[in-house]
C-alpha positions as CSV (number, residue, x, y, z in Angstrom):
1,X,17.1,-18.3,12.3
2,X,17.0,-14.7,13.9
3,X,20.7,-14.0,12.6
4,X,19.8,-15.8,9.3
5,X,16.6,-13.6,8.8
6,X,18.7,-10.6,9.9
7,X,21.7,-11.3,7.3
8,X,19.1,-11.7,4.2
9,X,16.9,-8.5,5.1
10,X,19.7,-6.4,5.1
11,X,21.3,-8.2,1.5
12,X,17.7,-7.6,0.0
13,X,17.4,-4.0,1.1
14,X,21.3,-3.6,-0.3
15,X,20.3,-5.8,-3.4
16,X,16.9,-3.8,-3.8
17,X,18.7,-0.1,-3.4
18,X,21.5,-0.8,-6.0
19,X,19.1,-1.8,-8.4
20,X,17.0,1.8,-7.6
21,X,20.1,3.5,-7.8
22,X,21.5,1.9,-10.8
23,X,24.4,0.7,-8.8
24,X,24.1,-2.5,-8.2
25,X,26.9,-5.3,-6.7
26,X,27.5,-8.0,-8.3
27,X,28.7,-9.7,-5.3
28,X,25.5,-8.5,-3.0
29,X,23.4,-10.4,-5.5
30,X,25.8,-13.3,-5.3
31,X,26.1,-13.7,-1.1
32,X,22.0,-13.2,-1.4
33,X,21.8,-16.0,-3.6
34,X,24.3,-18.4,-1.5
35,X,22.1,-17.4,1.8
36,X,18.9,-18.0,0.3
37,X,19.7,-21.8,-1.1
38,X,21.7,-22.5,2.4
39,X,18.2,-21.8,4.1
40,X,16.5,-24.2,1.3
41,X,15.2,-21.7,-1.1
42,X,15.5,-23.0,-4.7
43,X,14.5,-21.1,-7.6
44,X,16.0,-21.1,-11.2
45,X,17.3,-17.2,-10.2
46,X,18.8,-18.5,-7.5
47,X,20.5,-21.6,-9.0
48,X,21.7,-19.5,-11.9
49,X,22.8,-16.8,-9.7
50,X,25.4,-19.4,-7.6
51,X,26.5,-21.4,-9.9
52,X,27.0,-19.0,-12.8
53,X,30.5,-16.7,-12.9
54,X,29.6,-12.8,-11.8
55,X,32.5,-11.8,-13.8
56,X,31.1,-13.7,-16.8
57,X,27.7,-12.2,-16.2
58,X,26.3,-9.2,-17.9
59,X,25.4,-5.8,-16.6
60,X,21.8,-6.5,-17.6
61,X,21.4,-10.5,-17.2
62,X,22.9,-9.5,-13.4
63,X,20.2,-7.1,-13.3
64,X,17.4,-9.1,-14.5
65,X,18.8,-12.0,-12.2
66,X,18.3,-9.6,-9.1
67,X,15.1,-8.5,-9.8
68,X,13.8,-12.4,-10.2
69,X,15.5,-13.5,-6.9
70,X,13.8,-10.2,-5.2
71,X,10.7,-11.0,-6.6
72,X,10.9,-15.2,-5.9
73,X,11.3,-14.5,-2.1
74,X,8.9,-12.2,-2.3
75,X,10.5,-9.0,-0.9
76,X,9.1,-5.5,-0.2
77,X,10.5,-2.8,0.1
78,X,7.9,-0.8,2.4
79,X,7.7,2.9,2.5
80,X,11.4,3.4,3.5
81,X,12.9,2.3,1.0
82,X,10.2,4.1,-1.7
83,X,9.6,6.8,-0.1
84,X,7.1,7.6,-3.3
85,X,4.7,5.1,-1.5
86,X,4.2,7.5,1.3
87,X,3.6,10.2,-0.9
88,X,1.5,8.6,-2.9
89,X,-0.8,7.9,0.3
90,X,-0.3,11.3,1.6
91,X,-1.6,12.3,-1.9
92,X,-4.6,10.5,-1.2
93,X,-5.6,11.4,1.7
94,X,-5.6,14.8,1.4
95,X,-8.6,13.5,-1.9
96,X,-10.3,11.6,0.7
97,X,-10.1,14.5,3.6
98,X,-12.4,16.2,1.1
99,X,-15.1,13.6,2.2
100,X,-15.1,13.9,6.2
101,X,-17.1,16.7,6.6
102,X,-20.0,15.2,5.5
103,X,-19.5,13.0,8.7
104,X,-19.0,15.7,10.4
105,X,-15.3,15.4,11.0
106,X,-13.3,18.7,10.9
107,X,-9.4,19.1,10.5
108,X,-6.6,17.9,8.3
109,X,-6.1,14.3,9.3
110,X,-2.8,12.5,8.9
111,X,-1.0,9.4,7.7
112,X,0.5,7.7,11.0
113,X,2.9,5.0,10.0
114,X,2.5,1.8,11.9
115,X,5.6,0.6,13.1
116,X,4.2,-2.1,15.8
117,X,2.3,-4.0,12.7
118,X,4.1,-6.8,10.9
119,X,4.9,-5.9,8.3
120,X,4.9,-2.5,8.8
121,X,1.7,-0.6,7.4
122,X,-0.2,2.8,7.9
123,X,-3.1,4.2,9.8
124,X,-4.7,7.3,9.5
125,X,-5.0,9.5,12.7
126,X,-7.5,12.4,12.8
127,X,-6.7,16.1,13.8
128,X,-8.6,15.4,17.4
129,X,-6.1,12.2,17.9
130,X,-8.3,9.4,17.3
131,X,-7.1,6.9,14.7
132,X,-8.8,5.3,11.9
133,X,-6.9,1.4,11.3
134,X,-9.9,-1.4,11.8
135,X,-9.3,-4.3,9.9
136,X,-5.6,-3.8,9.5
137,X,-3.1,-1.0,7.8
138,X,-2.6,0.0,4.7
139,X,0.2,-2.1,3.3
140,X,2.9,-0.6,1.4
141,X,2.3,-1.9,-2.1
142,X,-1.3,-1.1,-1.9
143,X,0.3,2.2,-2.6
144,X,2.0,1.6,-6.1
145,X,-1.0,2.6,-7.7
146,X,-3.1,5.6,-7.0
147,X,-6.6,5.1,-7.6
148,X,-5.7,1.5,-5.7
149,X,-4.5,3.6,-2.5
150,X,-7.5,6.2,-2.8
151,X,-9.7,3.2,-2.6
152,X,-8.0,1.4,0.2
153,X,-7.5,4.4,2.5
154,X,-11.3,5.2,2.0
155,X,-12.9,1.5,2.7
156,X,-10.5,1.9,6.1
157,X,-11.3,5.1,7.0
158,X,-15.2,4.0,6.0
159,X,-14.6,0.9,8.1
160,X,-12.9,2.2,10.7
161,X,-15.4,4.9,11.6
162,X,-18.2,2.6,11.0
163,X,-16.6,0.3,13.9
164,X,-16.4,3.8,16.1
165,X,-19.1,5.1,16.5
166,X,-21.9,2.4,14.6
167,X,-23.1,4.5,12.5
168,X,-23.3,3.8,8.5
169,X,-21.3,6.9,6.2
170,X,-21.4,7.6,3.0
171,X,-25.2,6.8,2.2
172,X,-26.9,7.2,-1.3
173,X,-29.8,9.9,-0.8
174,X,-31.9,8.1,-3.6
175,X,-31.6,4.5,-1.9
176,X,-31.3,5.2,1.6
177,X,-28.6,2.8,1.5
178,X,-24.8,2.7,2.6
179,X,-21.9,2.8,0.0
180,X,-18.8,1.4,0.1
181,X,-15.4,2.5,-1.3
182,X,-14.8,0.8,-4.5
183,X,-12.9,1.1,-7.6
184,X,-14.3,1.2,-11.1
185,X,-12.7,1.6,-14.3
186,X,-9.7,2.6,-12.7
187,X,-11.2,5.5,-10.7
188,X,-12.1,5.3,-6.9
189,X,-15.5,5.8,-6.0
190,X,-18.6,5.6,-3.7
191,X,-20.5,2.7,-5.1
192,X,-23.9,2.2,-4.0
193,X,-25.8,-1.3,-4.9
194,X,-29.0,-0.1,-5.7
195,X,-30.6,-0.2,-9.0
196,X,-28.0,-2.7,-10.2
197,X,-25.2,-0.4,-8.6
198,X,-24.4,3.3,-9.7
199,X,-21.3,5.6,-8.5
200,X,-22.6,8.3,-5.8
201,X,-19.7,10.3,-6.3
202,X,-15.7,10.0,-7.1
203,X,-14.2,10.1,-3.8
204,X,-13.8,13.3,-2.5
205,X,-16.6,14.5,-4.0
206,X,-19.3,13.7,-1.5
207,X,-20.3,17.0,-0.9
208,X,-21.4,17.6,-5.1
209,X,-23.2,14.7,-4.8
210,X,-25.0,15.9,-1.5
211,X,-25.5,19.2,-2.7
212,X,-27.1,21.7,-0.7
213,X,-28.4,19.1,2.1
214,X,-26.4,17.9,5.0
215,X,-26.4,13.9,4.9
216,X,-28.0,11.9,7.3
């Protein structure tokens, strides 16, 4: 099973990159296939893919045929393989960063990539070394989309610092109540639930929405 799950992973990641690249092998798609239905995974991709000819296959059905098999086992390609993930993240924490000194927390803080996590994932360590990952990374394709990965990173880091130190952050000056990370309408935000819900502030706005006076 080991060698099995060893042979596959590396024919995805070879399957996956030749279709990023535009270069894609025929015959890579073809070996993936034959390993995946010896190991008793049957999908129409996968059935066409074996016992169809490769040479009598198209450029774009071969393609299209890839991209269903990648997608029927259910593979990802983490932040190695798109590396636009990881800057995607990056992007959002430094939005986020914005926020921490209203809890007091000075210094850039970084994206620390979890490699002991399966799968792999990403935690947030902060300039004095302590890191932020309570209730599990952020996984990679929470990071396709950007207001998705603003809102993730800031429910962990939320989360994470609530579990610290017990203590509730953001909270809404009107209601006296603790927001959450959230997103709405596309946008990530502070929500707080009182009067039927209302956005505090975009993330990384906190300190517009505080004004003047330090939060409690």
């Amino acid at each position: 099973m080991a060698e099995y799950e060893a042979v596959t992973e590396q024919l995805m990641r070879s399957v996956y990159l030749g279709l990023r690249e535009d270069n894609l092998d025929p015959q890579q798609v073809v070996a993936l296939a034959c390993e995946l239905l010896d190991w008793f995974h049957c999908t129409d991709a996968i059935l066409e893919v074996v016992e169809r000819n490769p040479a009598e296959v198209s450029p774009a059905e071969m393609t299209a045929l890839a991209r269903r098999l990648l997608d029927d086992v259910g593979f990802d390609p983490g932040f190695d393989l798109a590396p636009e993930r990881l800057a995607t993240l990056r992007a959002a924490l430094r939005i986020v960063a914005r926020d921490l000194p209203t809890r007091g927390i000075e210094g850039e803080p970084e994206i620390e990539i979890l490699e002991d996590w399966f799968p792999v994932g990403a935690g947030v360590r902060l300039a004095d070394g302590e890191r932020l990952n309570w209730g599990g990374p952020i996984r990679p394709n929470m990071c396709d989309d950007p207001a998705m990965a603003l809102t993730s990173l800031a429910i962990l880091i939320q989360e994470s610092l609530l579990e610290w130190t017990w203590q509730v952050w953001p909270v809404c000056p009107r209601h006296d109540l603790g927001v959450h990370g959230s997103e709405q309408d596309s946008v990530a935000v502070w929500w707080c639930a009182g009067d039927d819900g209302h956005t505090l502030a975009p993330v990384g706005e906190l300190v517009r929405a505080f004004g003047r006076r330090r939060p409690k």
